[in-house]
C-alpha positions in Angstrom: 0.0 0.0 0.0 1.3 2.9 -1.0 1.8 5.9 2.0 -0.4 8.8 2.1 0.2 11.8 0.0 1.1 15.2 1.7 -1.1 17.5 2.2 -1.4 20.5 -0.5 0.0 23.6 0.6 -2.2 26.8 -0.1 -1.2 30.4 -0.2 -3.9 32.8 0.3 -6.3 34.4 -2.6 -5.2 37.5 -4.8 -6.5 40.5 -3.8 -9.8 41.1 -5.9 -10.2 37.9 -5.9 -12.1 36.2 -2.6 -12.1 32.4 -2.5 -9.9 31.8 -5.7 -6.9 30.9 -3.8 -4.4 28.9 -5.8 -3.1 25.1 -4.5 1.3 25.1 -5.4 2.8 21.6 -5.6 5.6 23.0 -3.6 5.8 25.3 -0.4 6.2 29.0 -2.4 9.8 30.4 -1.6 10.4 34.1 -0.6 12.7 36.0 -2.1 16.4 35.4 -1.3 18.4 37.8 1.1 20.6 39.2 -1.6 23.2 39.7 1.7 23.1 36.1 0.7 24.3 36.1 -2.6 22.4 34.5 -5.8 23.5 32.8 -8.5 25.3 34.5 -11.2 24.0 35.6 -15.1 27.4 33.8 -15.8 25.3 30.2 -14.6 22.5 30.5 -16.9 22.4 28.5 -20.1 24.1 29.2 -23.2 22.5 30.7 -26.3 22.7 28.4 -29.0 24.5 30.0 -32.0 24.3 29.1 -35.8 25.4 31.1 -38.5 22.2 33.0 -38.6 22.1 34.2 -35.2 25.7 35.3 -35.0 25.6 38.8 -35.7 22.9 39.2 -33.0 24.9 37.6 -30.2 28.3 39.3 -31.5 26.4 43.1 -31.2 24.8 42.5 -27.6 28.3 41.5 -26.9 29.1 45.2 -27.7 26.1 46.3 -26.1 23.7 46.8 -29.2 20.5 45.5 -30.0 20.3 44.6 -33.9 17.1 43.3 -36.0 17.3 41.5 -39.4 14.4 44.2 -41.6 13.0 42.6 -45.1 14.6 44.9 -47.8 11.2 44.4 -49.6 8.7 45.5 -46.8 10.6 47.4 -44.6 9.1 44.8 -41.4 11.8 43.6 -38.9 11.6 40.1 -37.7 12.9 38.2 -34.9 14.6 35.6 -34.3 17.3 35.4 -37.1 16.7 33.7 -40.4 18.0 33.3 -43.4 15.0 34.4 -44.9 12.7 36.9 -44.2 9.4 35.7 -42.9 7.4 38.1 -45.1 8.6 37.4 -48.4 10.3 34.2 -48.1 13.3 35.9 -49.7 16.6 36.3 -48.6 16.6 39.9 -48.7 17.1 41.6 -45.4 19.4 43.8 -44.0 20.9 43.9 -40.4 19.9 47.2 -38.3 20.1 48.8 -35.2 17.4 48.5 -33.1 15.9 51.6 -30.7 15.9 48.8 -27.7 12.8 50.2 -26.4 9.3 48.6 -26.3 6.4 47.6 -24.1 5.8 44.5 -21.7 3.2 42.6 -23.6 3.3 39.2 -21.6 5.1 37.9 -18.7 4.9 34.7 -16.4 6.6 34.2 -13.1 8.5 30.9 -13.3 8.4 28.9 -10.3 9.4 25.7 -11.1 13.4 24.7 -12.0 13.7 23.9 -15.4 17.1 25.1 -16.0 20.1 24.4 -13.3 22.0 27.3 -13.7 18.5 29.4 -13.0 17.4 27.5 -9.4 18.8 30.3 -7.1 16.6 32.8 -9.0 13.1 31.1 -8.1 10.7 32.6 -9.0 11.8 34.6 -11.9 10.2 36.3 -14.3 10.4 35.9 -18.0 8.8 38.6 -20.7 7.3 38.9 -24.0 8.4 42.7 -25.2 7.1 43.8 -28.3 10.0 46.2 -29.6 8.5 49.4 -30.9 10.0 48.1 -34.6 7.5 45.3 -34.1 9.2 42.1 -33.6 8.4 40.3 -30.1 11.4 39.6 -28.0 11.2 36.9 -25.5 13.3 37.7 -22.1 14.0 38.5 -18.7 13.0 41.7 -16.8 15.5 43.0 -14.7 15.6 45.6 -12.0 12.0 45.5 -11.6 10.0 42.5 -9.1 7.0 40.8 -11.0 4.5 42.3 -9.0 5.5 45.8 -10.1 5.1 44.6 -13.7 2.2 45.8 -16.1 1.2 44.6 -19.5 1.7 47.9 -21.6 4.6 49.1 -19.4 7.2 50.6 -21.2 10.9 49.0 -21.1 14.3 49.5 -22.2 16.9 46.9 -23.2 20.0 46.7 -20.9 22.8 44.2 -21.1 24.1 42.7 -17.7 26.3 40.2 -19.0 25.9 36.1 -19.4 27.4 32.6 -19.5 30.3 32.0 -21.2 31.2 35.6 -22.9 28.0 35.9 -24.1 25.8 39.2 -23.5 22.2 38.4 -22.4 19.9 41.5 -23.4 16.9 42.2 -20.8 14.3 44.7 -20.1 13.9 46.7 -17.0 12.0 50.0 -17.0 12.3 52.6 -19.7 13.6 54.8 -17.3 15.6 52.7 -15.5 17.8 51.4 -18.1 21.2 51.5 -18.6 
């Protein structure tokens, strides 16, 4: 026979909301003393790079933010390809992007799926749409979840990353650095 489950832990309802509390599989974690220390961006994984993606990861190293733009329609696209998404052509040009845009979507991760990422449960991870109109999944720093709203205008910063590589996230417009 097998032995009893434990019981489900509960954290209380959101505000607004009476009664829609919300059951978590494990006990939620509060954030981490930063007296403590936390894991580093140099922990998280690597970006996979092919020949199409190069360019990008080679200009956030020098702090940039660059966009591949169909020569034909003038629309920028993310993520790299070697052929724009609009056309099906290879015609597109790299440029510089203004690294601002707006929080679209988020969620607050609070489950481990990456190793390197444990010690910075929960985090949150973003959809920005760019205000050149590609959609830029990513992290938001220097800003707690709560204090994030959909429509909230950010600006692209570069902290650092794993292996040489330079990680771009979003933090508030006025904020970034």
């Amino acid at each position: 026979m097998r032995p009893a489950a434990p019981p489900r832990l509960r954290r209380p309802a959101d505000p607004g909301r009476p009664g829609a509390a919300i059951y978590l599989r494990y006990q939620y974690r509060p954030k981490p003393d930063p007296a403590e220390g936390r894991m580093s961006l140099a922990t998280r994984p690597r970006p996979v790079v092919d020949v199409w993606s190069r360019p990008f990861w080679e200009a956030c190293r020098e702090h940039k933010l660059i966009l591949q733009r169909c020569r034909a329609t003038g629309q920028c696209f993310f993520p790299p390809a070697p052929v724009s998404p609009f056309t099906g052509k290879p015609a597109w040009d790299w440029v510089t992007a203004s690294g601002q845009g707006e929080l679209w979507s988020f969620v607050v991760f609070h489950q481990s799926y990456f190793e390197g990422m444990k010690d910075e449960m929960p985090y949150p991870v973003a959809m920005v749409k760019l205000d050149e109109g590609p959609y830029l999944l990513t992290n938001l720093a220097g800003i707690d979840a709560a204090d994030a709203t959909i429509g909230m205008r950010l600006a692209v910063g570069f902290p650092g990353g794993p292996d040489g590589f330079v990680l771009p996230q979003f933090g508030p417009a006025e904020q970034a650095s």
